[in-house]
C-alpha positions as CSV (number, residue, x, y, z in Angstrom):
1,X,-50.4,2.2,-42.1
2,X,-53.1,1.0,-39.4
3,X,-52.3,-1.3,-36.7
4,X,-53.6,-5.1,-36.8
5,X,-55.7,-5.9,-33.8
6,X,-56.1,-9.6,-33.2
7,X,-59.7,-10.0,-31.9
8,X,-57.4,-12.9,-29.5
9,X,-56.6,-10.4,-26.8
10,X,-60.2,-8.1,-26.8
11,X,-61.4,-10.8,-24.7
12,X,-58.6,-11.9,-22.5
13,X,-60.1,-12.3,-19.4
14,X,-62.4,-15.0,-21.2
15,X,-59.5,-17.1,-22.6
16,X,-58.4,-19.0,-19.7
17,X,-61.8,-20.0,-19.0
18,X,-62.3,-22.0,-22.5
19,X,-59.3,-24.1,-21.6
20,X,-59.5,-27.5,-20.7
21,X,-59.4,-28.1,-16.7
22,X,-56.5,-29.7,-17.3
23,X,-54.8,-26.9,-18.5
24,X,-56.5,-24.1,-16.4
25,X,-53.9,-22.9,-14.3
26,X,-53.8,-19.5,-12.4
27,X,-50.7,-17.5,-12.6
28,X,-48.1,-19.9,-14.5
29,X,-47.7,-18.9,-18.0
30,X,-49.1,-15.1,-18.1
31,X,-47.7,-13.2,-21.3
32,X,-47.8,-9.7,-21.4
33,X,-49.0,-7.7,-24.9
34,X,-48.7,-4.4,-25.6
35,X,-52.2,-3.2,-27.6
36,X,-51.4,-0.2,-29.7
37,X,-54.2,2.9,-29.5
38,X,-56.8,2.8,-32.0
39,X,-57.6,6.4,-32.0
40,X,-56.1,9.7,-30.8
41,X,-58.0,10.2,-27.7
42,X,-57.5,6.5,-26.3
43,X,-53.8,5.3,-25.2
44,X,-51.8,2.5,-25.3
45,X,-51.9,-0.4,-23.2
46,X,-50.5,-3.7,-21.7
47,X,-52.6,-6.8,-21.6
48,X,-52.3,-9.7,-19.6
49,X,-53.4,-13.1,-20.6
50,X,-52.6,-16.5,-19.7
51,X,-51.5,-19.0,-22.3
52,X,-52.0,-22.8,-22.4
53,X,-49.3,-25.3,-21.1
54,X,-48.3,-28.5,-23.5
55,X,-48.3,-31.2,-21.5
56,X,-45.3,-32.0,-22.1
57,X,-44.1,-29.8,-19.3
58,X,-46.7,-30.5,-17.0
59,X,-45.5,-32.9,-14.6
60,X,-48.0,-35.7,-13.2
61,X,-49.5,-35.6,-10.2
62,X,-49.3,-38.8,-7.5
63,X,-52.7,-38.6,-5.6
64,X,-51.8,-41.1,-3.2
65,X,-48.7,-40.1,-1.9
66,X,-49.2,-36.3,-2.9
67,X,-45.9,-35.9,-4.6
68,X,-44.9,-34.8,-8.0
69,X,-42.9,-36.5,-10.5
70,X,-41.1,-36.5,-13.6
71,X,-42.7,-39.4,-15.7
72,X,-40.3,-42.9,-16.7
73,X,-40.8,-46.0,-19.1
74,X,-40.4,-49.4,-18.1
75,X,-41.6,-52.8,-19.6
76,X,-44.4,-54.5,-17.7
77,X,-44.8,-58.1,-17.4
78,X,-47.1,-58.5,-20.1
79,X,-44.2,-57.1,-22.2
80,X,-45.3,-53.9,-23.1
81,X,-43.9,-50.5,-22.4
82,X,-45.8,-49.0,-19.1
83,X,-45.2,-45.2,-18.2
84,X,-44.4,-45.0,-14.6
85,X,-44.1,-42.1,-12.0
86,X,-40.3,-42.1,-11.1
87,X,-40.4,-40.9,-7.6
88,X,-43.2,-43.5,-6.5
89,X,-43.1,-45.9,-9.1
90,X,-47.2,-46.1,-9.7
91,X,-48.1,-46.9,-12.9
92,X,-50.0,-44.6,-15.4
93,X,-53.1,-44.8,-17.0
């Protein structure tokens, strides 16, 4: 039986670079793959690659104050629900 190559990992270095910029981050989520020879005379090998983050564990950014923060709800004074930062209490967009 022949081992299945996923074309994903022959360009790894390339990957991280069609990422959103939001999402580009060096060194956080690197997964290692193990690539299986594909002939007698080559060996195996480990590659590296970086993966993309949900934003749902990225944690917002304050500019202002240069602090990070997990992200709260609270009800503005127009009535609707506003996301705020908790440490500084700045509202998001």
């Amino acid at each position: 039986m022949f081992p299945l190559r996923n074309p994903c990992f022959d360009d790894a270095p390339n990957l991280a670079q069609n990422l959103p910029p939001s999402r580009q981050k060096n060194n956080i989520n690197k997964q290692t793959k193990t690539v299986q020879p594909k002939s007698k005379d080559e060996t195996g090998r480990l590659v590296q690659t970086e993966s993309p983050i949900h934003s749902s564990n990225v944690m917002a950014y304050s500019k202002e104050k240069e602090v990070r923060s997990r992200i709260g709800h609270k009800t503005g004074a127009d009535g609707k629900k506003v996301r705020v930062l908790l440490k500084t209490g700045e509202e998001l967009p």
